[in-house]
RONU-80817 format. One line per field, with one value per residue: chain; x, y, z of N, C-alpha, C in turn; residue number from 1; residue in three letters. Coordinates in steps of 0.2 Angstrom, whole numbers. Each point is the difference from the previous one (the first is absolute). Layout:
BEGIN
chaine	c(A;...)
n_x	c(X;...)
n_y	c(Y;...)
n_z	c(Z;...)
ca_x	c(X;...)
ca_y	c(Y;...)
ca_z	c(Z;...)
c_x	c(X;...)
c_y	c(Y;...)
c_z	c(Z;...)
num	c(NUM;...)
residu	c(ALA;...)
This chain:
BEGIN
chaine	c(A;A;A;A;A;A;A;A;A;A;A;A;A;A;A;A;A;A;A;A;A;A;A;A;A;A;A;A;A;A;A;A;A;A;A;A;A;A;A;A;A;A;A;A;A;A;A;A;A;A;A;A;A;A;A;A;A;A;A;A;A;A;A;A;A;A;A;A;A;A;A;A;A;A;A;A;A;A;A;A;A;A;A;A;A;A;A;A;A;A;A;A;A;A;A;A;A;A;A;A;A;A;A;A;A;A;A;A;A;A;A;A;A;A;A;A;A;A;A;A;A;A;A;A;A;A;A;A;A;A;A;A;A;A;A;A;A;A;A;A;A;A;A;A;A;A;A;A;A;A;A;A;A;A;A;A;A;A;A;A;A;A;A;A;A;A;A;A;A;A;A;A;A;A;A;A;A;A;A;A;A;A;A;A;A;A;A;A;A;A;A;A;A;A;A;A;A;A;A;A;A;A;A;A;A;A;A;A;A;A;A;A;A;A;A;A;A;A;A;A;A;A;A;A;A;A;A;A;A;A;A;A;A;A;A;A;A;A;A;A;A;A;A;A)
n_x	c(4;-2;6;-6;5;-1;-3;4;-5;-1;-5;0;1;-2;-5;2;-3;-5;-1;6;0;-7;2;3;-8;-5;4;0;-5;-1;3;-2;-6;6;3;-8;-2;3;-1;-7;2;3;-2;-5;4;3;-8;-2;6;-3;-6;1;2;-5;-4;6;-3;-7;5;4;-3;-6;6;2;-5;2;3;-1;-6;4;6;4;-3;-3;-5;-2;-4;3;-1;9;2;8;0;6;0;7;-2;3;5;-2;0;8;-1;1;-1;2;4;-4;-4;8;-2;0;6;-3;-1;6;2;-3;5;5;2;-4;5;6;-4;0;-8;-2;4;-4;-3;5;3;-2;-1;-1;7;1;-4;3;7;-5;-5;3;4;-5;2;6;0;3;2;-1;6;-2;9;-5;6;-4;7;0;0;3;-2;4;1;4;4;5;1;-7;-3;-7;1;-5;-6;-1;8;-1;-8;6;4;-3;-2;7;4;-8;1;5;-1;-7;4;5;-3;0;6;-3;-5;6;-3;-1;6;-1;4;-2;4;-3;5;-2;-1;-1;-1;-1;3;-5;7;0;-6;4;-3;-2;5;-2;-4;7;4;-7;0;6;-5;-4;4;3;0;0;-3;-1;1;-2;-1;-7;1;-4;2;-1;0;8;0;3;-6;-1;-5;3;-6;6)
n_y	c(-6;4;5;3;3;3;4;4;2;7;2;-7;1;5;-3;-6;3;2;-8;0;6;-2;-4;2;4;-7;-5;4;0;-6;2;4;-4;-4;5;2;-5;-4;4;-3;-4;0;4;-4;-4;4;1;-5;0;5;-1;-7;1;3;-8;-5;3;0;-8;-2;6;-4;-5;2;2;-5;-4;3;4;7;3;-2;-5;0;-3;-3;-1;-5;-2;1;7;1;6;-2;5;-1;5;5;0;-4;0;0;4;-4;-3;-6;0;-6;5;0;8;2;-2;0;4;1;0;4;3;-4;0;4;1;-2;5;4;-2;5;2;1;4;2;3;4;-6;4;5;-9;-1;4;0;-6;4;4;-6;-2;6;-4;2;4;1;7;-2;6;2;5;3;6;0;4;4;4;7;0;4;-4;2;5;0;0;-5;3;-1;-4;3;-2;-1;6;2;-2;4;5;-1;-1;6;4;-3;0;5;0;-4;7;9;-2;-1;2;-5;2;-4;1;5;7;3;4;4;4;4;4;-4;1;8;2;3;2;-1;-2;0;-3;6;-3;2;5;0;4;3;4;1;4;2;1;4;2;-5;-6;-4;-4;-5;-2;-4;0;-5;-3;-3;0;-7;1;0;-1;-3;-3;-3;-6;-5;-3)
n_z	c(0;-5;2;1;-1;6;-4;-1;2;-5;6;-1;-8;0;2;-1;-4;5;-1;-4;-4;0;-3;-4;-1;0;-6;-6;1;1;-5;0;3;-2;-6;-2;1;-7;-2;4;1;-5;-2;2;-4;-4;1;1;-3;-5;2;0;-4;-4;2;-2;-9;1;3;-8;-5;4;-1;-8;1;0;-3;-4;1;-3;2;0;5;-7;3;-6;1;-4;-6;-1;2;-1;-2;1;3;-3;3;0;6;-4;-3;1;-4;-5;7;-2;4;3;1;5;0;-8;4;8;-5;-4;5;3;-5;-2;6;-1;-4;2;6;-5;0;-3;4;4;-5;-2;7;-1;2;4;-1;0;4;3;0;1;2;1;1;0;1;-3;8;5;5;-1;1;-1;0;-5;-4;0;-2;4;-4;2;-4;6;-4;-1;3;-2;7;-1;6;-2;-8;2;1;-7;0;2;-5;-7;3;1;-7;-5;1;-2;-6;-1;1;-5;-6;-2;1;-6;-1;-4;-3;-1;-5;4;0;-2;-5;1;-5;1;4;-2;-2;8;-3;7;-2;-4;2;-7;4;2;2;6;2;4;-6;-5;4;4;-5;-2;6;-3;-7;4;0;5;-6;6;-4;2;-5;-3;-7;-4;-3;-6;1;-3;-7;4;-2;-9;0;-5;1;-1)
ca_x	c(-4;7;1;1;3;-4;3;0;0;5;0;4;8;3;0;3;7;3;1;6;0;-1;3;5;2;2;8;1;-4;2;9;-1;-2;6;4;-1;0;6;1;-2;5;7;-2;0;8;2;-1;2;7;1;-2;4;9;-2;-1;6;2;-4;1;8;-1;-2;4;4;-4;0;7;5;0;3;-2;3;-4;-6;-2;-6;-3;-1;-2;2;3;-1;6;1;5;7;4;2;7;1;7;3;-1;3;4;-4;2;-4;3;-4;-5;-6;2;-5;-7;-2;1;-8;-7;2;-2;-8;-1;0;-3;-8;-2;2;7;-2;-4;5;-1;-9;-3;-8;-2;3;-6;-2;5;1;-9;5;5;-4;-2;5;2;5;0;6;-1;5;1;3;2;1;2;-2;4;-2;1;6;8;4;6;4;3;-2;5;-2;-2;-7;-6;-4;3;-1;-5;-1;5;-3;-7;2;4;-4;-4;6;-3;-5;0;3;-4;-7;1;-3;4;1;-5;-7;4;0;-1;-2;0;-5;1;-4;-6;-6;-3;-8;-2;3;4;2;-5;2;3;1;6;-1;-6;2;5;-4;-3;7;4;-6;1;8;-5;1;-6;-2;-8;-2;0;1;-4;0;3;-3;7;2;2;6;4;-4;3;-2;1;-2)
ca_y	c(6;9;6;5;5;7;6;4;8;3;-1;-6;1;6;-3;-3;8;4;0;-2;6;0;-5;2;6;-1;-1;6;1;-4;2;7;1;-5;4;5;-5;0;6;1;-5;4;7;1;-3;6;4;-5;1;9;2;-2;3;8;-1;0;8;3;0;5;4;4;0;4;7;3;2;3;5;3;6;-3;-6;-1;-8;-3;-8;2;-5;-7;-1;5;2;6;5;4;8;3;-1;-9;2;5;3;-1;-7;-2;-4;0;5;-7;0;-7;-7;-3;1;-8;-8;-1;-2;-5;-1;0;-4;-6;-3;0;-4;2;-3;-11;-6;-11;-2;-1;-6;3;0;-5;-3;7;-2;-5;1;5;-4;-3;5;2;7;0;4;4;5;3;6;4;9;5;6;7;8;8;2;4;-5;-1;2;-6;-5;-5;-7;-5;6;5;-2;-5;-2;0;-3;-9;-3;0;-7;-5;-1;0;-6;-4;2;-3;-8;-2;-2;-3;-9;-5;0;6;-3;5;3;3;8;4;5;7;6;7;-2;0;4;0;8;4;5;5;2;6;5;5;-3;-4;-8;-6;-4;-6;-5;-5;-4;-4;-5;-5;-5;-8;-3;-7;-4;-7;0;-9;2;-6;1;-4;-2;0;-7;1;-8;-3;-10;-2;-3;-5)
ca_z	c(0;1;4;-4;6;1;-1;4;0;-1;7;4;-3;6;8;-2;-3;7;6;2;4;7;5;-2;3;8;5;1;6;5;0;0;7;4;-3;5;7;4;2;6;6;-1;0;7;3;0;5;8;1;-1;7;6;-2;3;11;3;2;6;5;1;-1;6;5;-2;3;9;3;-6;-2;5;-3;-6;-3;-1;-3;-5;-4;-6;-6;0;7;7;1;7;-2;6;-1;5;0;1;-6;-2;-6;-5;3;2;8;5;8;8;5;-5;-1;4;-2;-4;1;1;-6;1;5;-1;-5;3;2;-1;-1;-7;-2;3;0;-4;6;5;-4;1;-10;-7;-8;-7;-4;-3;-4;-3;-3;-5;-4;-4;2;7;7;-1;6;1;6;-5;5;-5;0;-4;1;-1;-6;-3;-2;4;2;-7;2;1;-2;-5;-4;0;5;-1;2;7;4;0;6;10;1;-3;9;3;-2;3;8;1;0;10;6;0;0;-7;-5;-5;-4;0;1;-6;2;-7;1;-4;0;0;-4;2;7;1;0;-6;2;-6;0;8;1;7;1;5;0;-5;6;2;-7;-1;6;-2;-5;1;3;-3;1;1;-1;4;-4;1;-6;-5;-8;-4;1;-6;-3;-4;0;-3;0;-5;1;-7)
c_x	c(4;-2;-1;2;-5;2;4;2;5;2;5;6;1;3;7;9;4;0;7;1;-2;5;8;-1;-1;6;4;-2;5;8;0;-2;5;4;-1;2;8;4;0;2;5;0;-1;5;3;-1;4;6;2;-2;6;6;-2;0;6;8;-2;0;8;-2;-1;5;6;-2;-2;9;4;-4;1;-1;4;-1;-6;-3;-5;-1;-3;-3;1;1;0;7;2;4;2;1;5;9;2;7;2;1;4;2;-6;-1;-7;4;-3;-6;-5;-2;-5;-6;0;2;-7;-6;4;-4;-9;-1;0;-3;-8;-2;1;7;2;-4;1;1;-6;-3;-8;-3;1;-8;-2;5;0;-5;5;4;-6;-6;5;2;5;-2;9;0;10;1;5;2;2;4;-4;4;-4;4;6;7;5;6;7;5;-3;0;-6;-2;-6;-3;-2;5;2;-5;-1;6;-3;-6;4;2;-5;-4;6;0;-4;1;4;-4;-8;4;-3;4;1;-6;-5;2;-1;3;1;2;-3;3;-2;-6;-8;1;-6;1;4;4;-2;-5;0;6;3;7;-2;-5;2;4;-4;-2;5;2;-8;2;5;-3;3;-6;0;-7;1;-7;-5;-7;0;1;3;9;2;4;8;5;-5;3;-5;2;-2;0)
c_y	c(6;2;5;9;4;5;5;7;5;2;-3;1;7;-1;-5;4;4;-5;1;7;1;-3;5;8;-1;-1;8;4;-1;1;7;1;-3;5;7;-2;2;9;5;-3;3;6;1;-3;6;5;-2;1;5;0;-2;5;7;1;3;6;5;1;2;6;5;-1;5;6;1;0;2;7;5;8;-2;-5;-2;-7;2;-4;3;-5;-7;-3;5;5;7;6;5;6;2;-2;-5;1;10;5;-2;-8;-7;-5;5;1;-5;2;-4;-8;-2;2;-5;-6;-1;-1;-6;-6;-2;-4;-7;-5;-2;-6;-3;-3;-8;-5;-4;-5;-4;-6;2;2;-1;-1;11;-1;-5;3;6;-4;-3;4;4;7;-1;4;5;6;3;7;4;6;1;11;6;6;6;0;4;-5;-1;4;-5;-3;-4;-8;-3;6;3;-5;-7;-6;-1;-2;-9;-2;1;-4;-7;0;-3;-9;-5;2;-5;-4;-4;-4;-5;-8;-2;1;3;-1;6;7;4;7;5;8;5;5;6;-4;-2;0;-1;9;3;6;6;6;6;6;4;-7;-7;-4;-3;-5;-6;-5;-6;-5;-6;-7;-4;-5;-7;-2;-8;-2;-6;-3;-10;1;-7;1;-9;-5;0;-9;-2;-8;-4;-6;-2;-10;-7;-7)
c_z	c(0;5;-1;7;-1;-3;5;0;2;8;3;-2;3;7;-2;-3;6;6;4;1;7;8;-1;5;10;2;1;6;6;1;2;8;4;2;7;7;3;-1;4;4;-1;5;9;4;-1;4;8;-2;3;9;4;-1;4;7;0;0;4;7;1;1;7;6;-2;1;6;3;-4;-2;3;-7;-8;-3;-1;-2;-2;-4;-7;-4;4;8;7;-2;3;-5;5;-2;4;-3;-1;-3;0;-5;-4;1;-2;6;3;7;4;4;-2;2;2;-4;-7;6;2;-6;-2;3;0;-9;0;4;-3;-5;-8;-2;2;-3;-5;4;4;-2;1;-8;-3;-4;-1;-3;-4;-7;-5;-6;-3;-5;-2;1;2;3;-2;10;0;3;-4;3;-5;2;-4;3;-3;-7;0;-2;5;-1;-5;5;5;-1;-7;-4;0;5;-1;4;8;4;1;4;5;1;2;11;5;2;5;9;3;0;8;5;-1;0;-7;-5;-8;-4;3;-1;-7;0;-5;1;-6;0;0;-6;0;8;2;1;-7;1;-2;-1;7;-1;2;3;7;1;-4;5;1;-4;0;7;0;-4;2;6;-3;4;-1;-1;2;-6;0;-4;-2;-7;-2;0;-5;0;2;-1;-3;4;-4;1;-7;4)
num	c(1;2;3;4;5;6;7;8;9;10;11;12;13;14;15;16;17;18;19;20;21;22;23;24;25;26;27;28;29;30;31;32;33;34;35;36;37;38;39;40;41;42;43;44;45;46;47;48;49;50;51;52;53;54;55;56;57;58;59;60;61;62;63;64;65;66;67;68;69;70;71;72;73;74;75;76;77;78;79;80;81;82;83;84;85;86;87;88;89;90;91;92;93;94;95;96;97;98;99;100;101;102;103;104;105;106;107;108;109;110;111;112;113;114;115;116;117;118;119;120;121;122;123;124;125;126;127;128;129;130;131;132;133;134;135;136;137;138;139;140;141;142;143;144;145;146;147;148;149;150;151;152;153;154;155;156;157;158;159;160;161;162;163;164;165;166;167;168;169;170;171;172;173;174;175;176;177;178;179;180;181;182;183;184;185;186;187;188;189;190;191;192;193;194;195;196;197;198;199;200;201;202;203;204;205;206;207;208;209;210;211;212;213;214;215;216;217;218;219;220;221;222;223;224;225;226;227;228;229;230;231;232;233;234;235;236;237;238;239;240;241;242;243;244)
residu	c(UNK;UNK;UNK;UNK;UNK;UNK;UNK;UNK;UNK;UNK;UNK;UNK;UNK;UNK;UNK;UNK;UNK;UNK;UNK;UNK;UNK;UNK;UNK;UNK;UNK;UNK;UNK;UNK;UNK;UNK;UNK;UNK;UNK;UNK;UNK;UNK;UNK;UNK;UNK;UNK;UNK;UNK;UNK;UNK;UNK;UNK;UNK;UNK;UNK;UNK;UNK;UNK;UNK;UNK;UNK;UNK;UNK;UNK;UNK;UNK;UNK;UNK;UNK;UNK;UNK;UNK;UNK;UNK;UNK;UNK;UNK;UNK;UNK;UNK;UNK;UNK;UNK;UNK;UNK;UNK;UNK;UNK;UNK;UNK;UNK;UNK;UNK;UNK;UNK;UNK;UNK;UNK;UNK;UNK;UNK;UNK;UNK;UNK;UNK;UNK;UNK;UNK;UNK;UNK;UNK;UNK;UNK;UNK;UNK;UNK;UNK;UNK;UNK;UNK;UNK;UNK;UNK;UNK;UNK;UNK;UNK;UNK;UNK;UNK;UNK;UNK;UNK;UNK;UNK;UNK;UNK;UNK;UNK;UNK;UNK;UNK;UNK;UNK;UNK;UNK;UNK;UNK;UNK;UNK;UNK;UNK;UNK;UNK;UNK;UNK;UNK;UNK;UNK;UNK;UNK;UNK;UNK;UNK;UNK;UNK;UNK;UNK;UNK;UNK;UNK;UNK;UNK;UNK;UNK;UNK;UNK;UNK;UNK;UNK;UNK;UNK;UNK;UNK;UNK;UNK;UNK;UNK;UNK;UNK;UNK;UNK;UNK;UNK;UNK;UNK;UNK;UNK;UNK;UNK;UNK;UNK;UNK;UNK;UNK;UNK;UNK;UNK;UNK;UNK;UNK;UNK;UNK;UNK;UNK;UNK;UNK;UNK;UNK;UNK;UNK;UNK;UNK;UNK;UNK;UNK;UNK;UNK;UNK;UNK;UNK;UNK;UNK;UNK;UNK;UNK;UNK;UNK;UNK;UNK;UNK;UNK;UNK;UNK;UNK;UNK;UNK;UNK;UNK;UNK)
């Protein structure tokens, strides 16, 4: 006896035409909602990091301002960190040997670096699984104890010992960083220094008229500024392995 097949309408062959789009725009669907998901998880991991580090500059920061601020020492908390800045006779006109009366003032900011939290916690097995959650998001954990020289806009004198400012302000950072690392005991690796010279002031000299506010401008911008410093950034490569 024949077979004879059902007709089938131009409907069913439609229906049949998209079925596979269908199924193609759920899995899409479905890749897209995973994707969200997981950037959200990220994203609130990031937050939790950023938090914990900021507790623990917060808790530097409020113990540096209470025994370091004085009339030449100022603490602020900044983006990354915490940085202080030195005015006043730290260094001699032209020299860049930090004067002894200074000593006990860095061996104390030393001293408060070292001890602070921020700078222990490679240490601290309290925060192995944030260091571990950090390392699995292809970051690191950055902390460091940058010093940066500055100077006033006058030239230097021709028998002075470095030919201009910019020189002078990266030896009194460079004398200043080797004080600290003295009295802090750590290790060189965290350690940075940097000199600017008259190239960023916080007072537009050049803009003053009157002799004795310029005086006062020029004793503003001569200044060495510490950051205490602790950021996440992205770990670099520095060693393929390739396995046959």
């Amino acid at each position: 006896m024949p077979h004879f097949r059902r007709p089938v309408n131009m409907d069913e062959r439609k229906a049949k035409a998209t079925a596979w789009a269908l199924t193609f725009a759920d899995m899409v669907t479905l890749l897209l909602t995973f994707f969200v998901l997981l950037l959200v998880i990220l994203n609130d991991a990031e937050k939790h990091v950023d938090a914990v580090i900021n507790k623990l500059l917060d808790k530097t920061y409020a113990k540096m301002n209470q025994n370091l601020s004085s009339e030449n020492i100022s603490v602020d908390r900044v983006t990354k960190g915490i940085k202080i800045t030195i005015r006043g006779n730290l260094f001699k006109s032209t020299s860049a040997d930090v004067e002894p009366e200074y000593y006990p003032v860095i061996h104390q900011i030393g001293r408060i670096i070292r001890e602070s939290e921020v700078i222990n916690i490679f240490d601290d097995e309290s925060y192995t699984n944030l260091l571990d959650m950090i390392h699995k998001r292809g970051s690191q954990l950055n902390v460091e104890v940058r010093c940066e020289g500055h100077t006033d806009d006058e030239k230097l004198p021709p028998n002075a010992d470095y030919p201009s400012n910019w020189e002078l302000s990266a030896a009194r950072s460079l004398n200043l960083v080797r004080l600290m690392n003295k009295y802090a005991a750590m290790p060189e690796k965290y350690f940075s220094a940097m000199g600017y010279g008259e190239f960023r002031p916080i007072i537009d000299v050049k803009s003053i008229s009157n002799i004795a506010e310029k005086k006062k401008a020029r004793a503003v911008n001569r200044r060495v500024e510490i950051y205490l410093d602790a950021f996440l950034k992205k770990k670099m490569i520095s060693e393929i392995e390739i396995n046959v």
